[in-house]
C-alpha positions in Angstrom: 171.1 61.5 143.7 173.0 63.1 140.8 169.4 63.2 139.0 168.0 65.2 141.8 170.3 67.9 142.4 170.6 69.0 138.4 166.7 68.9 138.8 167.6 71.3 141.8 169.6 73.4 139.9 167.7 74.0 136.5 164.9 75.3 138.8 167.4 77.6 140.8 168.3 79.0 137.1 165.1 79.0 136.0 163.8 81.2 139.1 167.1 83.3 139.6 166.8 86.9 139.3 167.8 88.2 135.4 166.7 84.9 134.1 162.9 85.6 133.7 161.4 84.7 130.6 161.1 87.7 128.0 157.4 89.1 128.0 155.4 88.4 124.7 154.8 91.8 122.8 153.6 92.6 119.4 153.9 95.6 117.3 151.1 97.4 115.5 151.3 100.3 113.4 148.1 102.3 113.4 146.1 105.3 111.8 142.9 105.0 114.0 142.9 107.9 116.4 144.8 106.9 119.8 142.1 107.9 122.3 139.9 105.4 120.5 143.2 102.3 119.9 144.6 102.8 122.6 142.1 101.3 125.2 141.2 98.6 123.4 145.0 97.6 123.3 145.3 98.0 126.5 142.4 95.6 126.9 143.9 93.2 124.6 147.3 93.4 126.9 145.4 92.7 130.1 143.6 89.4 128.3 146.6 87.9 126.6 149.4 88.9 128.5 151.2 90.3 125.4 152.5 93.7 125.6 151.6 95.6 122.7 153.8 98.4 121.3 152.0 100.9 119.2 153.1 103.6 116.3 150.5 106.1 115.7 149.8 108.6 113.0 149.7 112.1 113.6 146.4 113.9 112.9 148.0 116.0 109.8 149.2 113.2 108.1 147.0 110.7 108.6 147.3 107.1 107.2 150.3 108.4 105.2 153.3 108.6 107.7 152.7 105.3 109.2 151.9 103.6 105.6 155.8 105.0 104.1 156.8 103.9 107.3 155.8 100.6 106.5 156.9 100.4 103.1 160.5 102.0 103.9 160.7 99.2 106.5 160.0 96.6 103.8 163.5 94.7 104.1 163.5 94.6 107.4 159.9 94.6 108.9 159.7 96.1 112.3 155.9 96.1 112.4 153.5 92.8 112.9 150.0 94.5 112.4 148.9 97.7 110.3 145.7 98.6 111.8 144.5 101.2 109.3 141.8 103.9 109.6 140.8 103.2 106.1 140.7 99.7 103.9 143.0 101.6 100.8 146.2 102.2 102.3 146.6 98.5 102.7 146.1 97.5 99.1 149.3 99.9 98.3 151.4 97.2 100.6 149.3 94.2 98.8 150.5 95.2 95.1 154.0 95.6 96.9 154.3 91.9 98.5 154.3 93.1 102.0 151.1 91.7 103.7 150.5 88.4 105.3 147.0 86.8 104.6 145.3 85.6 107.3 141.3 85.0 107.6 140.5 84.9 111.1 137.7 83.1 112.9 137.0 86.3 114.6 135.4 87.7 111.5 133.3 84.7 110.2 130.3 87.4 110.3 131.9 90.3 109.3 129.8 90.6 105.7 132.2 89.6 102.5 131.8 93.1 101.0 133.8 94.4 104.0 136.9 91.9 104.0 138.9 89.9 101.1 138.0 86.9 100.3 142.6 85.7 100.4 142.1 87.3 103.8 144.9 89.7 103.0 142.8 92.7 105.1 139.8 92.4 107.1 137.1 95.1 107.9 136.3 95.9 111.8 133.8 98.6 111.8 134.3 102.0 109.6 133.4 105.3 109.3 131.3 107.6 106.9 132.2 110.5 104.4 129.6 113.3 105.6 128.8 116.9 105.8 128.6 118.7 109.2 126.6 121.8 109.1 126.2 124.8 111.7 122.6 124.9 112.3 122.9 128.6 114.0 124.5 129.3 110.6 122.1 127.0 108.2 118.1 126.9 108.3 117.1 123.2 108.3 115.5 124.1 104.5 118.7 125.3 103.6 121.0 122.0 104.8 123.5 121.2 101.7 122.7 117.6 100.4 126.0 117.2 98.3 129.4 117.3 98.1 128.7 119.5 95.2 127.5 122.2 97.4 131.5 123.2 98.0 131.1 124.3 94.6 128.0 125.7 95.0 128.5 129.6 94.7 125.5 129.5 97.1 128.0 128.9 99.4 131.2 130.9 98.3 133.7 131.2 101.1 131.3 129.4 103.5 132.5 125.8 103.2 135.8 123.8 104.6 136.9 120.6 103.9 140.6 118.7 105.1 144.0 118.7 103.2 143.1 116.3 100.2 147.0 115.1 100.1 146.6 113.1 103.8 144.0 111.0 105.1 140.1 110.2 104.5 139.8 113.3 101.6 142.9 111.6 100.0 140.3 108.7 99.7 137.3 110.4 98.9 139.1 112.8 96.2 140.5 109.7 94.7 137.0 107.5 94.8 135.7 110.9 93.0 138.4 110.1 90.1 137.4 106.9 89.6 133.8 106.9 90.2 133.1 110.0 87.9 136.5 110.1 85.7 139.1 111.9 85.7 138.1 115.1 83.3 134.7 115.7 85.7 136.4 114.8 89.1 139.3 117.2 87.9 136.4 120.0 86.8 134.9 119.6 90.6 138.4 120.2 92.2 138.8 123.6 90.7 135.2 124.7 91.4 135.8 124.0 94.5 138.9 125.9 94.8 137.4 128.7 92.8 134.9 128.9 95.4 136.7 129.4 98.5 136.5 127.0 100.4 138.8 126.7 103.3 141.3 123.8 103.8 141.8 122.6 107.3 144.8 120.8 108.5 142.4 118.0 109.3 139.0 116.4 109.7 139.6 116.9 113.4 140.0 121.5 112.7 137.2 120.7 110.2 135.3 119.9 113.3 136.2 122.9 115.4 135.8 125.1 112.5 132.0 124.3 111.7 131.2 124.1 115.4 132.6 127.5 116.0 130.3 128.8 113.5 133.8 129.8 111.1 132.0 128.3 108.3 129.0 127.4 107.3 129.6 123.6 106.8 132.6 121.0 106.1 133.5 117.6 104.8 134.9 115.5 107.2 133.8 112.0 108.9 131.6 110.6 111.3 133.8 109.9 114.1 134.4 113.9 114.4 131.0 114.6 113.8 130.4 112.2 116.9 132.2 114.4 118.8 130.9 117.1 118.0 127.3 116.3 118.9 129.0 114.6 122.4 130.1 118.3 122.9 126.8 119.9 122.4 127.8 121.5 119.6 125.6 123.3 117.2 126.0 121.3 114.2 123.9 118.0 112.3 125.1 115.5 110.2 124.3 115.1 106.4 125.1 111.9 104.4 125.6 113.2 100.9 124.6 112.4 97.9 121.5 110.6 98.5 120.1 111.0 95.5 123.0 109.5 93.1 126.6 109.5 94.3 125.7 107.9 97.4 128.0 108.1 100.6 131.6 106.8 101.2 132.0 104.5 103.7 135.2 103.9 104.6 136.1 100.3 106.9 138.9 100.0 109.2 141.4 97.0 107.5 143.4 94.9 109.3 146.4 93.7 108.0 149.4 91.1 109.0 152.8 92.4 107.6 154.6 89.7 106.0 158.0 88.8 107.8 156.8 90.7 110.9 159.0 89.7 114.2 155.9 88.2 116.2 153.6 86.5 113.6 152.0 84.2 116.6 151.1 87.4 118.3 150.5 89.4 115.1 147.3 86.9 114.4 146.2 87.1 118.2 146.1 91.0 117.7 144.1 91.0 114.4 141.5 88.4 116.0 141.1 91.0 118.8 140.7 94.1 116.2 138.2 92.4 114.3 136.3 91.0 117.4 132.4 92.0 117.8 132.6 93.1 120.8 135.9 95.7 119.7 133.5 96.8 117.0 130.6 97.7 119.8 133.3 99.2 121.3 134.3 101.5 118.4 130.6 102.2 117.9 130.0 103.5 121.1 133.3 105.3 122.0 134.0 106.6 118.6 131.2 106.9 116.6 132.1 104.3 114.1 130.0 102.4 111.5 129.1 98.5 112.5 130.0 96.1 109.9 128.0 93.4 111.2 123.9 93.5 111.2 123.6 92.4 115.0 125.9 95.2 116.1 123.8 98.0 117.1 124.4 101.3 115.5 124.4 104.5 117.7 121.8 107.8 116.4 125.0 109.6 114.9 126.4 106.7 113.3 123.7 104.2 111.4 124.7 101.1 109.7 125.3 100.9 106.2 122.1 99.4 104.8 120.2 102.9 106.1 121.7 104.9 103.6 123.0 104.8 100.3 126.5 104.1 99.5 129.2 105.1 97.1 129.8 102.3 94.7 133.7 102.0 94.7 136.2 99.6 93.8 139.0 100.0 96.8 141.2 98.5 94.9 141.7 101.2 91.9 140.8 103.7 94.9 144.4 102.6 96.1 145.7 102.6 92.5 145.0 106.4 92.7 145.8 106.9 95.9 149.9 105.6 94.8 149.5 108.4 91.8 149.8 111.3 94.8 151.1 109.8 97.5 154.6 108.2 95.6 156.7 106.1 98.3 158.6 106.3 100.4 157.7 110.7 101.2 154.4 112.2 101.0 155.8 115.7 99.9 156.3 114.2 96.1 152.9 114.5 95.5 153.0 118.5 97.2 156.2 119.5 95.4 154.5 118.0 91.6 156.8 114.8 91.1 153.5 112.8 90.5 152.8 112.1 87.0 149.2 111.6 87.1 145.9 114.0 86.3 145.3 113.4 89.8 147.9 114.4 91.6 148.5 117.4 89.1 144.5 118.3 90.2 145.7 118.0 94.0 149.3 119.4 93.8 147.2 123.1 92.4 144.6 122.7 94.7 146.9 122.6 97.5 149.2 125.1 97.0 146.3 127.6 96.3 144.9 126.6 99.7 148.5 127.2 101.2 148.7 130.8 99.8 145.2 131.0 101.9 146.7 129.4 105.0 149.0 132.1 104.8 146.7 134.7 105.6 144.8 133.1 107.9 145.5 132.9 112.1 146.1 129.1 111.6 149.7 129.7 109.6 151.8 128.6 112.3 150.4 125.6 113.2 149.9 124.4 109.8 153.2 125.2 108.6 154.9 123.1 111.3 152.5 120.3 110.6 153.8 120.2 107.0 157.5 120.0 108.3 157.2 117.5 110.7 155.7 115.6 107.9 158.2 116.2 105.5 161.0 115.9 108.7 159.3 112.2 109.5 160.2 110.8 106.0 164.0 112.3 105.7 162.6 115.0 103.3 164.6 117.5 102.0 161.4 119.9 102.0 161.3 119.8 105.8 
């Protein structure tokens, strides 16, 4: 009898109100555009029943913010999984001890190339380097085939490309340093600057700037260019460098962050992100890259093996990347506390692209975007 009723009343506690169990969640820090993560974690919620709390990067400062975020977190982690849009950012928090490794079943055919072998970051589908052109602007005979041609005085003051010290053209300026050394990548960056072209506040106003017809073409990446063609707009894609450089593809990485509050969840997460059908998903919606052969690619986006690639080594990509972008605030490698030839090359090319800001209708907007950045990290500069 005495058996029953405590029987009786641990399930009266159990189902009392205030004494429900505490919901699973995980947290994810992320630089892949929200329209595009945000779905599929809402998908991910609805098929595990763990609630997923998300970060995201702004557009200005993309990858950046969320990465010293990370990395001024490192004592305490607050994050379980750093989805990032690009596979350097999480070599910085390898060489710094903060990553988890984790090789999930989930990516058994996700190609090695795209994924480390200690499963300390794994690919799930990526994006593309490219040129977008104006074709009311640009005959098809005359379509620039190079990154070169923002040097080009062909195309003086006709040309736009985003802030090299944030996001993909952090990347692709540093896979320039190593790919063609330091003297000739440092050469390119003050042609280019010598030849007016325009710096956006992102690959996003690169977009918007070539499909208005306010340049002639820009550098920016495929996912933009996808929605530029969705909108109709005037413009076609170019994958430079066809001849030698090749293109840079850039994978997504998925990464666990060691000592993370939900490490059970953190691994459900990354199985999700790196899932086939989330990489259909980010081919379709977003105009993404697939990693995997049997994934079909959309017209705007091909897979890798239909065009030639950039040969870089991610690794001393990120090794570059730290020379500019000096933990735990961004606006060191603005204000010239970096020591290297890189990030002396960036710091003049973007304060000579500032004094042209300055001028231009956009000076408002660009301005604040550099003082939230600088107000995110505790700067002093903000």
């Amino acid at each position: 009898m005495r058996r029953s009723h405590a029987v009786l009343a641990a399930a009266l506690l159990v189902s009392a109100p205030g004494c429900k169990r505490a919901q699973r969640e995980v947290v994810v820090y992320t630089s892949v555009d929200q329209p595009f993560a945000e779905p599929i974690f809402r998908d991910f919620e609805k098929r595990s029943g763990i609630r997923v709390r998300a970060v995201f990067d702004t557009e200005e400062t993309k990858s950046t913010g969320v990465l010293n975020r990370l990395i001024a977190e490192a004592q305490r982690p607050q994050a379980d999984v750093f989805w990032s849009g690009d596979p350097v950012r999480p070599f910085i928090l390898a060489k710094r001890g903060l990553l988890e490794p984790y090789a999930s079943p989930a990516a058994a055919s996700i190609p090695a190339q795209f994924k480390s072998a200690d499963g300390l970051w794994t690919g799930a589908a990526a994006r593309a380097k490219i040129l977008l052109v104006n074709t009311q602007r640009v005959a098809p005979s005359e379509m620039p085939r190079s990154i070169r041609d923002l040097a080009n005085p062909r195309w003086k003051g006709q040309g736009t490309m985003a802030n090299p010290v944030f996001g993909t053209t952090t990347m692709y300026v540093a896979a320039l340093f190593t790919v063609w050394g330091d003297d000739r990548a440092r050469a390119f960056l003050e042609q280019v600057k010598a030849n007016g072209t325009r710096i956006a506040s992102s690959n996003g106003e690169v977009r918007r700037l070539v499909a208005a017809g306010e340049v002639a073409f820009g550098l920016t990446d495929t996912d933009d260019a996808h929605e530029a063609l969705l909108e109709k707009a005037p413009v076609q894609v170019v994958y430079p460098d066809q001849d030698d450089l090749g293109t840079l593809v850039m994978p997504n990485a998925v990464v666990l962050i060691k000592g993370g509050p939900h490490p059970a969840e953190a691994r459900a997460l990354l199985d999700h992100l790196v899932a086939p059908e989330v990489e259909k998903r980010m081919v379709e919606t977003a105009g993404h890259i697939p990693l995997r052969r049997e994934t079909a690619a959309v017209p705007t986006a091909p897979g890798p093996s239909s065009f030639q690639t950039m040969h870089v080594d991610y690794a001393r990509v990120a090794d570059e990347i730290a020379k500019i972008e000096p933990c735990p605030c961004p606006c060191r490698a603005v204000s010239g506390d970096g020591t290297s030839r890189l990030s002396r090359a960036m710091v003049r090319f973007s304060a000579v692209s500032r004094v042209r800001a300055r001028r231009g209708a956009r000076v408002r907007t660009r301005r604040s975007s550099t003082r939230a950045a600088a107000g995110m990290h505790g700067c002093a500069r903000a």
